[in-house]
mmCIF file as Biopython writes it, N, C-alpha, C and O atoms, coordinates in Angstrom:
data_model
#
loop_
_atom_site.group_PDB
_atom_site.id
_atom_site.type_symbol
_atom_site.label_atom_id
_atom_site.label_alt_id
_atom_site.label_comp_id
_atom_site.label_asym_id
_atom_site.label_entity_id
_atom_site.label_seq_id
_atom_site.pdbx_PDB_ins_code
_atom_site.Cartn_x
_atom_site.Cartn_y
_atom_site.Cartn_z
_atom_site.occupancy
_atom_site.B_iso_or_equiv
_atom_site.auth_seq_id
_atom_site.auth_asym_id
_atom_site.pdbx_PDB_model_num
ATOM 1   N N  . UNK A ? 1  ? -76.389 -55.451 -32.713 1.0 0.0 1  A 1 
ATOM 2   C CA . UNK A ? 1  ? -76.964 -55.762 -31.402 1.0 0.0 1  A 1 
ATOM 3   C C  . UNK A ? 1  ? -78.414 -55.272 -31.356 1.0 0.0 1  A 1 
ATOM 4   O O  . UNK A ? 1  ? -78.713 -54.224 -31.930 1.0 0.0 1  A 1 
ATOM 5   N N  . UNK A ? 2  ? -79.498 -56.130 -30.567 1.0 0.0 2  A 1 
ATOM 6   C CA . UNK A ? 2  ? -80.570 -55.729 -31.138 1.0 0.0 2  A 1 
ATOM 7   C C  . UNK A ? 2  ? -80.703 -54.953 -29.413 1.0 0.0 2  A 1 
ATOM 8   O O  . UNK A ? 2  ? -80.034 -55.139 -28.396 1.0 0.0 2  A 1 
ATOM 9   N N  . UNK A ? 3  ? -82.015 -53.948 -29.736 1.0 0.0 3  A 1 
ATOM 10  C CA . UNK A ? 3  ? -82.166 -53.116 -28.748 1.0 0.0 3  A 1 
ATOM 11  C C  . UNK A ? 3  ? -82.608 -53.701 -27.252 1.0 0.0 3  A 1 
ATOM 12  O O  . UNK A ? 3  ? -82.473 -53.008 -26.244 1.0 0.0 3  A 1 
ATOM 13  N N  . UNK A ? 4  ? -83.066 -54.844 -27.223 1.0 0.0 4  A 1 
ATOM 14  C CA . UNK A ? 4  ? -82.918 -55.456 -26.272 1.0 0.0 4  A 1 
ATOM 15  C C  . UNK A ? 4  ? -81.868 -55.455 -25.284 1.0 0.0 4  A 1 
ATOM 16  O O  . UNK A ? 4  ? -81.762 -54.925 -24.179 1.0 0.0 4  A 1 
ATOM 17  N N  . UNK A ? 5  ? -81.263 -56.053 -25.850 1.0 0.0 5  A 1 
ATOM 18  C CA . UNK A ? 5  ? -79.985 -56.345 -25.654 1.0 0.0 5  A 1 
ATOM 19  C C  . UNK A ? 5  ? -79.209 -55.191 -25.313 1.0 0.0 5  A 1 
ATOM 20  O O  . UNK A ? 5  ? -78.390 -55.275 -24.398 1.0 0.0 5  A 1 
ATOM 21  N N  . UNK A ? 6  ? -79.354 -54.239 -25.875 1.0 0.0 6  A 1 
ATOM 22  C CA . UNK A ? 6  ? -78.688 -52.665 -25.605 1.0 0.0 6  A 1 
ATOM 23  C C  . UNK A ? 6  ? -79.391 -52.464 -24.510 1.0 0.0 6  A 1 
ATOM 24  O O  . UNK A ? 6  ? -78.594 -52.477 -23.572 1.0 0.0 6  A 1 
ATOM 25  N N  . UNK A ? 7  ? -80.895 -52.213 -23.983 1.0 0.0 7  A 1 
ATOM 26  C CA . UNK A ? 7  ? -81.401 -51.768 -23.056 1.0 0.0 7  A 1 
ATOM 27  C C  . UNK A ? 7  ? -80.471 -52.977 -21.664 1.0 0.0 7  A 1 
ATOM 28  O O  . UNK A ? 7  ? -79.983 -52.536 -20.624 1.0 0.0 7  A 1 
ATOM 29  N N  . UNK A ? 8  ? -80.468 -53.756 -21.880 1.0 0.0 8  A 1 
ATOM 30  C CA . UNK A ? 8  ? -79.887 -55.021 -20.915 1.0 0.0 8  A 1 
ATOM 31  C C  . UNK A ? 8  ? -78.853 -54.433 -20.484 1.0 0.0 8  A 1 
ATOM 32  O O  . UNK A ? 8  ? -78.735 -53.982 -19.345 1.0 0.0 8  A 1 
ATOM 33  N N  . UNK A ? 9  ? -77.712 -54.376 -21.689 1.0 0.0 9  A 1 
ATOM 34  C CA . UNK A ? 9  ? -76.243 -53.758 -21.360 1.0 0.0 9  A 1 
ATOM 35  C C  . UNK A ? 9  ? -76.728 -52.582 -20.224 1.0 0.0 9  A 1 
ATOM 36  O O  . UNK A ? 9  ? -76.584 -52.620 -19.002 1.0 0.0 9  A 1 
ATOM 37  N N  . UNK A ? 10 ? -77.341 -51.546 -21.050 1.0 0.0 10 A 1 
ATOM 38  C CA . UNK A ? 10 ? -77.411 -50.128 -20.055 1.0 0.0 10 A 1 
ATOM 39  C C  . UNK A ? 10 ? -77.440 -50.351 -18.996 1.0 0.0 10 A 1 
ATOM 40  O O  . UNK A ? 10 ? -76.536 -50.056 -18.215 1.0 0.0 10 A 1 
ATOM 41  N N  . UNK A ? 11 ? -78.887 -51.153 -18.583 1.0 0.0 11 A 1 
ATOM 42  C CA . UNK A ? 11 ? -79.177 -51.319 -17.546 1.0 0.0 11 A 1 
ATOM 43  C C  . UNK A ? 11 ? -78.305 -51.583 -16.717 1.0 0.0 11 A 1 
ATOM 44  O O  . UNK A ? 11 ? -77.959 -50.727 -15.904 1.0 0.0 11 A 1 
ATOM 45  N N  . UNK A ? 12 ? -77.497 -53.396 -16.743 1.0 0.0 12 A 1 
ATOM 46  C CA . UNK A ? 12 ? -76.242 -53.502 -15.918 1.0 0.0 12 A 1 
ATOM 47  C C  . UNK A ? 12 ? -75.241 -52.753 -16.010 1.0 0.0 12 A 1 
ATOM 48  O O  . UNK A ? 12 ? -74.485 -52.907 -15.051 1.0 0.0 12 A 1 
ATOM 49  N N  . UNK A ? 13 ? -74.658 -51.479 -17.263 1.0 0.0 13 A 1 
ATOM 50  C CA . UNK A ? 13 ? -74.210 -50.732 -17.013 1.0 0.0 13 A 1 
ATOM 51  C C  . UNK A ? 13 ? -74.259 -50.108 -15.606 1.0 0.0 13 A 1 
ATOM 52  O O  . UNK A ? 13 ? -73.385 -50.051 -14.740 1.0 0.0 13 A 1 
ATOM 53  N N  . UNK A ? 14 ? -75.306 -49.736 -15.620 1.0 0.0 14 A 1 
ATOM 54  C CA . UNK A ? 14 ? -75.735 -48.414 -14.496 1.0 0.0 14 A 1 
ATOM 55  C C  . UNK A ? 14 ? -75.724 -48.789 -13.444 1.0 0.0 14 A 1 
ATOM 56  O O  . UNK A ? 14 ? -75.430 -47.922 -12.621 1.0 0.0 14 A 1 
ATOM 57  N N  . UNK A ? 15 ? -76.062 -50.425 -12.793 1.0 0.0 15 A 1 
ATOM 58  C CA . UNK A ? 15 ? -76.263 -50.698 -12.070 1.0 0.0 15 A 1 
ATOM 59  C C  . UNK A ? 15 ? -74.990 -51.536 -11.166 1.0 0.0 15 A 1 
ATOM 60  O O  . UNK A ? 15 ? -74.942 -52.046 -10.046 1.0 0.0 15 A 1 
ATOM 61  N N  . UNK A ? 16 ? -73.899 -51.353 -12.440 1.0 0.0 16 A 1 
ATOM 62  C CA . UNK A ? 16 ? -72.947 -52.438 -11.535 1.0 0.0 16 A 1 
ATOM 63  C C  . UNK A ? 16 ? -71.553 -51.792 -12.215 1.0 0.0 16 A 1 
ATOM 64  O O  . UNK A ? 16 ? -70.470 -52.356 -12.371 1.0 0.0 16 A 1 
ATOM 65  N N  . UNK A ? 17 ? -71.986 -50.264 -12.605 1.0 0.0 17 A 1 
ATOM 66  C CA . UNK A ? 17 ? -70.779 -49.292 -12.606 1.0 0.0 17 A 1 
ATOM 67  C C  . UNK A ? 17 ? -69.444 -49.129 -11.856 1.0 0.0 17 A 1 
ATOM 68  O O  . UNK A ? 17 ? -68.355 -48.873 -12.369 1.0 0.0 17 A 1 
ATOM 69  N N  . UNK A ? 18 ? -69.675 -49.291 -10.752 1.0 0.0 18 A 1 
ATOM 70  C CA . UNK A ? 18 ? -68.402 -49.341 -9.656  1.0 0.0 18 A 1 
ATOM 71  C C  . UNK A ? 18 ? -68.131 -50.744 -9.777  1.0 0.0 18 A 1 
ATOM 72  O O  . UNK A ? 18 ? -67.142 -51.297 -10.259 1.0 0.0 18 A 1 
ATOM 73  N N  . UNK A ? 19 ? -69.074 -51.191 -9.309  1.0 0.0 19 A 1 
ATOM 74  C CA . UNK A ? 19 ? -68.480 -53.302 -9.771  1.0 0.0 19 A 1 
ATOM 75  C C  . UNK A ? 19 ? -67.505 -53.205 -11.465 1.0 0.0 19 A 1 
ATOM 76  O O  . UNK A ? 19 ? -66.332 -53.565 -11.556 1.0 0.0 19 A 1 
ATOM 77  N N  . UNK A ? 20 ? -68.259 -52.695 -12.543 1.0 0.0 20 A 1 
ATOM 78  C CA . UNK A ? 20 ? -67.559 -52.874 -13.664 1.0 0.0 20 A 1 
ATOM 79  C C  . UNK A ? 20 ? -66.109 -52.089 -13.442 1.0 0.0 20 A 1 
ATOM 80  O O  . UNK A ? 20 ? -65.070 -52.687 -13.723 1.0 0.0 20 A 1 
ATOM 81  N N  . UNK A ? 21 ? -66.087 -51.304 -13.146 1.0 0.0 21 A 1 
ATOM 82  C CA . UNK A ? 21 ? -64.809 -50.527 -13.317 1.0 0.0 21 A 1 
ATOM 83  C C  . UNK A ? 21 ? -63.804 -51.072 -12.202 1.0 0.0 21 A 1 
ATOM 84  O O  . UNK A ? 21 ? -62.632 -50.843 -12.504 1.0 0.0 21 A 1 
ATOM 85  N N  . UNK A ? 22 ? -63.965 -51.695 -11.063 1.0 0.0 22 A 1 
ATOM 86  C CA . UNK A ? 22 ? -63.182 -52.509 -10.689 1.0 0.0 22 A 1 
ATOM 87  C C  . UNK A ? 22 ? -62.769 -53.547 -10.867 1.0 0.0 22 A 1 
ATOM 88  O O  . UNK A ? 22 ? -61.665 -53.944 -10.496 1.0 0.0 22 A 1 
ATOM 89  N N  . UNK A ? 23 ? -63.938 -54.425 -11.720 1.0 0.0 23 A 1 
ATOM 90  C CA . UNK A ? 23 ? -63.056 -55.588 -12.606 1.0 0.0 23 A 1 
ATOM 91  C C  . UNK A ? 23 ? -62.133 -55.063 -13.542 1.0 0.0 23 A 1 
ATOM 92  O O  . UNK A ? 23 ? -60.934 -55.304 -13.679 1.0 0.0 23 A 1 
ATOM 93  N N  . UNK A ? 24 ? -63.161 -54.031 -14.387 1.0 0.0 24 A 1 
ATOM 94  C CA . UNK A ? 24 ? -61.966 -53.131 -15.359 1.0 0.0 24 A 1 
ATOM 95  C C  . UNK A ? 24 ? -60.394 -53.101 -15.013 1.0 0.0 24 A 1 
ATOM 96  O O  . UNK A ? 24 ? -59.349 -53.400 -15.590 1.0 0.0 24 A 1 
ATOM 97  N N  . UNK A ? 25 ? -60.839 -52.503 -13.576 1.0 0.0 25 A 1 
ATOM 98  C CA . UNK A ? 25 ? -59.200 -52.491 -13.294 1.0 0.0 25 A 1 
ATOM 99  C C  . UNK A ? 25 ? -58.409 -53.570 -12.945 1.0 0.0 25 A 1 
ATOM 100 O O  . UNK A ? 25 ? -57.198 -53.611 -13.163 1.0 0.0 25 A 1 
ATOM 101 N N  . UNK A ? 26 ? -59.007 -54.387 -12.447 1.0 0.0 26 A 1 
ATOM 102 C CA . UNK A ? 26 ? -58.005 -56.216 -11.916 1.0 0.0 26 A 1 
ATOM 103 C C  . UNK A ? 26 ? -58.190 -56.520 -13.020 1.0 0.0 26 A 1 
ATOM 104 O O  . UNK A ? 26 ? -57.399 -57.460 -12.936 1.0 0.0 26 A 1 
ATOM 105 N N  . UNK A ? 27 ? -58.738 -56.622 -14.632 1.0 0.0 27 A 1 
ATOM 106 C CA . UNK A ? 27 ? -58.302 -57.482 -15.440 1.0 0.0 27 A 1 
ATOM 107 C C  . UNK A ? 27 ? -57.521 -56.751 -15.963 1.0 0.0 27 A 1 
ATOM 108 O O  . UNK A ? 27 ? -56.487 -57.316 -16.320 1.0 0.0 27 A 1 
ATOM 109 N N  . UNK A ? 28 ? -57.612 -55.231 -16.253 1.0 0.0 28 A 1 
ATOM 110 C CA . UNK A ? 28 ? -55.949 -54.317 -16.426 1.0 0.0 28 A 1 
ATOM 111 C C  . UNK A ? 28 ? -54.675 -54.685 -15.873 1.0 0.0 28 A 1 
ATOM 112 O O  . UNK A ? 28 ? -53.537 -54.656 -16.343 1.0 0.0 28 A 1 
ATOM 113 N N  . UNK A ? 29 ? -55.270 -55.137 -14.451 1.0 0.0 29 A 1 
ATOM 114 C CA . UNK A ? 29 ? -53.823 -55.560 -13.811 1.0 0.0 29 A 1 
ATOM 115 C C  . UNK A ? 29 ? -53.335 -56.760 -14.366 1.0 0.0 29 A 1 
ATOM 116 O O  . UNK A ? 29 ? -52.311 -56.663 -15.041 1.0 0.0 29 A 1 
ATOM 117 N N  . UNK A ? 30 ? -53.622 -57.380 -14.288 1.0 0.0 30 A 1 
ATOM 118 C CA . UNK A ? 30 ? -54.053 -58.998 -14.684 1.0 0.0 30 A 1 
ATOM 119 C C  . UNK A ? 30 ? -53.206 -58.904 -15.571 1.0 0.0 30 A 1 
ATOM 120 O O  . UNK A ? 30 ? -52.087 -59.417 -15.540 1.0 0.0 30 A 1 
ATOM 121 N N  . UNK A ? 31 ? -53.953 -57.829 -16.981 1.0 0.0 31 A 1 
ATOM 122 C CA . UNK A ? 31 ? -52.977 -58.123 -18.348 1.0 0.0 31 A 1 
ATOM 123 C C  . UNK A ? 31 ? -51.635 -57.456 -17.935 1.0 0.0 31 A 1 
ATOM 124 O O  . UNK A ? 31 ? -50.625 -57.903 -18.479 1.0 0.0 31 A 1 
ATOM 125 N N  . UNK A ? 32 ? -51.488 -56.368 -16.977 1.0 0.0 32 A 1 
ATOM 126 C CA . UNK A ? 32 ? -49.953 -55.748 -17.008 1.0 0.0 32 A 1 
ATOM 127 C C  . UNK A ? 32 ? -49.411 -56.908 -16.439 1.0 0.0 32 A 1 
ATOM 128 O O  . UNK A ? 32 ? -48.393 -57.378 -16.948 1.0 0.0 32 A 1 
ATOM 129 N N  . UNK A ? 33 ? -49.990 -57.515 -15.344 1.0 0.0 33 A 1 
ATOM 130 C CA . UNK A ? 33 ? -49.108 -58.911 -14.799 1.0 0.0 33 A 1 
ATOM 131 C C  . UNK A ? 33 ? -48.746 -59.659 -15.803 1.0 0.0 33 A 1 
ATOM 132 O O  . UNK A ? 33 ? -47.548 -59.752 -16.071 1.0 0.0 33 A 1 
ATOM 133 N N  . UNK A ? 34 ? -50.042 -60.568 -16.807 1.0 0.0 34 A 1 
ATOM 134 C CA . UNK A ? 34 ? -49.068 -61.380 -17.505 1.0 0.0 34 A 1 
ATOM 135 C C  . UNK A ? 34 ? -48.205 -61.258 -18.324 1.0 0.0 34 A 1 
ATOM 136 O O  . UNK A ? 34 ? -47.262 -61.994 -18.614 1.0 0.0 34 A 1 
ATOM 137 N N  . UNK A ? 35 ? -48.701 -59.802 -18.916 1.0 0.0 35 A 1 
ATOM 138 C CA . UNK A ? 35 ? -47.421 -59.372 -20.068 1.0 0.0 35 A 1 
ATOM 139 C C  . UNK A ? 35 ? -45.838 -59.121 -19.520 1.0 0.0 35 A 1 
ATOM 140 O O  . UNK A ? 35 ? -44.751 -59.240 -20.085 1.0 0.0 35 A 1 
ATOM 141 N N  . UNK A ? 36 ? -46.260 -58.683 -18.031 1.0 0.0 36 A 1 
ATOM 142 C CA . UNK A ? 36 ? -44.728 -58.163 -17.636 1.0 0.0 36 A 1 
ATOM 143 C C  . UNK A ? 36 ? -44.100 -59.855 -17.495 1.0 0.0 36 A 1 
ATOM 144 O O  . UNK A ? 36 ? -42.961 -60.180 -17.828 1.0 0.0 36 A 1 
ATOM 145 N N  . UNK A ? 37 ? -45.017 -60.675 -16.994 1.0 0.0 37 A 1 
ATOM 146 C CA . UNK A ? 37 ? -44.637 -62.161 -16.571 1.0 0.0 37 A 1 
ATOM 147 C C  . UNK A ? 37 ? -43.646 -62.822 -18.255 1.0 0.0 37 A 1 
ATOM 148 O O  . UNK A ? 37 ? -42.494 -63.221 -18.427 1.0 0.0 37 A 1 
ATOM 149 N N  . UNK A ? 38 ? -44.666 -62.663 -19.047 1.0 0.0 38 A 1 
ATOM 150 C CA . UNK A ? 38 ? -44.392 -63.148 -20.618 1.0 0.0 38 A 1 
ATOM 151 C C  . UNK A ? 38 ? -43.224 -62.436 -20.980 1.0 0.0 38 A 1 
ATOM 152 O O  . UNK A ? 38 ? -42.526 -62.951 -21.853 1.0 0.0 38 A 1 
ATOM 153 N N  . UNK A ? 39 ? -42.804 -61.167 -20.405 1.0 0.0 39 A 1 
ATOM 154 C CA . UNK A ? 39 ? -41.665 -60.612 -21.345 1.0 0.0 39 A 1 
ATOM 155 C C  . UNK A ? 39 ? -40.334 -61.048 -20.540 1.0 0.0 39 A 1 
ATOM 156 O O  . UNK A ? 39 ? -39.207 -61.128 -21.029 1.0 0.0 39 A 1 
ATOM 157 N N  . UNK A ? 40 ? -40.734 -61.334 -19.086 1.0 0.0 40 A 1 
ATOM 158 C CA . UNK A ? 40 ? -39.483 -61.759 -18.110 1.0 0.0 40 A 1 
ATOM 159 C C  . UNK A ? 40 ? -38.918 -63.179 -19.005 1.0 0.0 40 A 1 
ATOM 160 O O  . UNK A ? 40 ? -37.835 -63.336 -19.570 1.0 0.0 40 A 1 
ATOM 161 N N  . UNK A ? 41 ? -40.180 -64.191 -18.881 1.0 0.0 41 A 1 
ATOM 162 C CA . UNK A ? 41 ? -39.873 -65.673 -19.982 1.0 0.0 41 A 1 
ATOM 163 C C  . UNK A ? 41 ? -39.145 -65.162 -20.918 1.0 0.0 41 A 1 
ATOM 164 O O  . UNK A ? 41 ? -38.033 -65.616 -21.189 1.0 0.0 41 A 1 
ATOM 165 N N  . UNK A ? 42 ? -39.783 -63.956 -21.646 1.0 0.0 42 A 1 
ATOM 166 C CA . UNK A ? 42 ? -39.316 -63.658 -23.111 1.0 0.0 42 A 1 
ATOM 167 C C  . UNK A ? 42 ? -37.473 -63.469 -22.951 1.0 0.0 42 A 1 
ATOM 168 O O  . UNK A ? 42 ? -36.676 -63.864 -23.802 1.0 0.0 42 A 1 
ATOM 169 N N  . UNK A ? 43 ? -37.126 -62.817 -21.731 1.0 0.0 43 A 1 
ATOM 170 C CA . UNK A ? 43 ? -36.243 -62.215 -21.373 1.0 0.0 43 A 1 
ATOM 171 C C  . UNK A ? 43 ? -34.870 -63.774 -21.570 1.0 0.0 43 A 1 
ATOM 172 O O  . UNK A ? 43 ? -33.927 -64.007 -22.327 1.0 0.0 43 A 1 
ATOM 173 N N  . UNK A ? 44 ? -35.382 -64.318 -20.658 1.0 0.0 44 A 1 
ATOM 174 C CA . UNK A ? 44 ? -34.630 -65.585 -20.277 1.0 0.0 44 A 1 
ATOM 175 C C  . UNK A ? 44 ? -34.443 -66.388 -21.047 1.0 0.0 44 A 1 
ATOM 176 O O  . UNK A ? 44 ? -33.834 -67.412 -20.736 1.0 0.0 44 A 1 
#
């Protein structure tokens, strides 16, 4: 990754920290949803 690009990341790092970590967490959910969804199918 060239440093550009790193300075970019940081930047929206820093700036959309609480935004990131709440997608973080709904696409966490997201995956516990579909996996629990996929293993119910799996189940049946």
């Amino acid at each position: 990754m060239s440093n550009i690009l790193k300075e970019e990341k940081n930047h929206l790092e820093n700036s959309n920290s609480k935004r990131q970590k709440i997608i973080r967490k709904t696409l966490e959910a997201a995956d516990g949803l579909s996996l629990g969804i996929s293993m119910v199918i799996a189940v049946f």
